[in-house]
Structure formats: C-alpha cells, structure tokens
C-alpha positions as CSV (number, residue, x, y, z in Angstrom):
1,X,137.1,-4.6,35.5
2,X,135.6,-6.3,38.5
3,X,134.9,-4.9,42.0
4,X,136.0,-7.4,44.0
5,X,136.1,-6.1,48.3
6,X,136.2,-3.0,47.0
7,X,138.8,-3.2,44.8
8,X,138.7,-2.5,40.9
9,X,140.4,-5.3,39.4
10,X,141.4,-5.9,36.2
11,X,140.6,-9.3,34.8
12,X,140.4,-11.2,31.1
13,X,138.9,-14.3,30.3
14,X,140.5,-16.7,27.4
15,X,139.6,-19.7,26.4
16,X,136.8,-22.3,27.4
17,X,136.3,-25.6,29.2
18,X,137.0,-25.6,32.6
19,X,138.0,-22.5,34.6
20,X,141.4,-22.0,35.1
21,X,142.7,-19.1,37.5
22,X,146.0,-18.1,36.0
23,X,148.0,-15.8,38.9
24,X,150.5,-14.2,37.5
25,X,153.9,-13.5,39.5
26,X,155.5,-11.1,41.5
27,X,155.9,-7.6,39.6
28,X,154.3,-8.7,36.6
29,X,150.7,-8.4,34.5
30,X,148.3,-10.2,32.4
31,X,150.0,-10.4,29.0
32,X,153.5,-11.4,30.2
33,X,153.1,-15.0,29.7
34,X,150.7,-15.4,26.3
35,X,152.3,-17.8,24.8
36,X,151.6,-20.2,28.0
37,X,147.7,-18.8,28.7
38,X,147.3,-19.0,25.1
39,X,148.3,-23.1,25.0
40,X,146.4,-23.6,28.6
41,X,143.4,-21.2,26.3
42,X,143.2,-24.1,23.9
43,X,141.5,-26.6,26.8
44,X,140.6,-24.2,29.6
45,X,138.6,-21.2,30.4
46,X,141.6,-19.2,31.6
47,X,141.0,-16.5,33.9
48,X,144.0,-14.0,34.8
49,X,143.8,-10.9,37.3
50,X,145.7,-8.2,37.8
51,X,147.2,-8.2,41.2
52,X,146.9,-4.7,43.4
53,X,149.3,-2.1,42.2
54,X,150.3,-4.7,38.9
55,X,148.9,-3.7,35.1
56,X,145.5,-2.0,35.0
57,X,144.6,-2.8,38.9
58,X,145.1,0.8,41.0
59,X,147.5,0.3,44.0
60,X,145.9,1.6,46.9
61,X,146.9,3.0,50.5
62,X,149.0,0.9,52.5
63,X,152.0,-2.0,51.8
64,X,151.3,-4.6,49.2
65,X,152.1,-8.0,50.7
66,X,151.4,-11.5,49.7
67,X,149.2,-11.6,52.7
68,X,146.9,-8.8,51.0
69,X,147.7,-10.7,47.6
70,X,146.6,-13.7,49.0
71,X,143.4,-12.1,50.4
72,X,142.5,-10.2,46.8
73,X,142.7,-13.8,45.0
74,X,140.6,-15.4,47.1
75,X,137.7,-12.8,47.1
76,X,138.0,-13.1,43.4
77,X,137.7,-17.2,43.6
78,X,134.7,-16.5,46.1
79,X,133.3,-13.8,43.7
80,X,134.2,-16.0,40.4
C-alpha cells in the first residue's frame, strides 16, 4: 500500500525494464487481466493500482468520477 494524497492505495509491481503504469478499467482490479500484465511483465516493469473504491483501495466520502480518477493516477505518476 502507498499513501498517495492521502489516499491508501493498493499497488503491485511485476516485471522489470522500463516502468509501465498499467490502469486498469472501469469496475475492475489488479488481477483481472494477468495474462496481458504477465506478457507486458516479460519486457517491462509493470506497475498496476488499484483505483479508489476498486480491489484493496478503500472508497472514500464523496462520488467517484474519472475526474477524481484522473487526479489519483497522476499523484501516483508524480509520487512513482
């Protein structure tokens, strides 16, 4: 788990060589796509993250949007 604006995000690491930030889609979580992160594991250092309110990342107070979404990835790129 990261801290990330003050939010506790969940977030795995596979892989190495370059970063790559996997974002998984709307209403899903880290694991729902192995077989692709596991391929793009075999060249890249494959970073996934738990959206707010998705897998192991709490939901908090207030409507989830993309906007918010949006927000939440980039303070993990800034913090990454």
């Amino acid at each position: 788990m990261l801290t990330i604006d003050g939010l506790s995000t969940h977030v795995e690491e596979s892989g190495s060589g370059p970063p790559l930030l996997y974002l998984h889609g709307a209403a899903e979580w880290i694991g729902y796509a192995d077989p692709l992160t596991d391929l793009l594991a075999e060249n890249f250092r494959v970073i996934q993250a738990e959206r707010r309110g998705h897998g192991r990342t709490p939901d908090v107070p207030g409507a989830r949007t993309y906007d918010a979404m949006t927000e939440d990835t980039m303070a993990l790129r800034d913090h990454l």
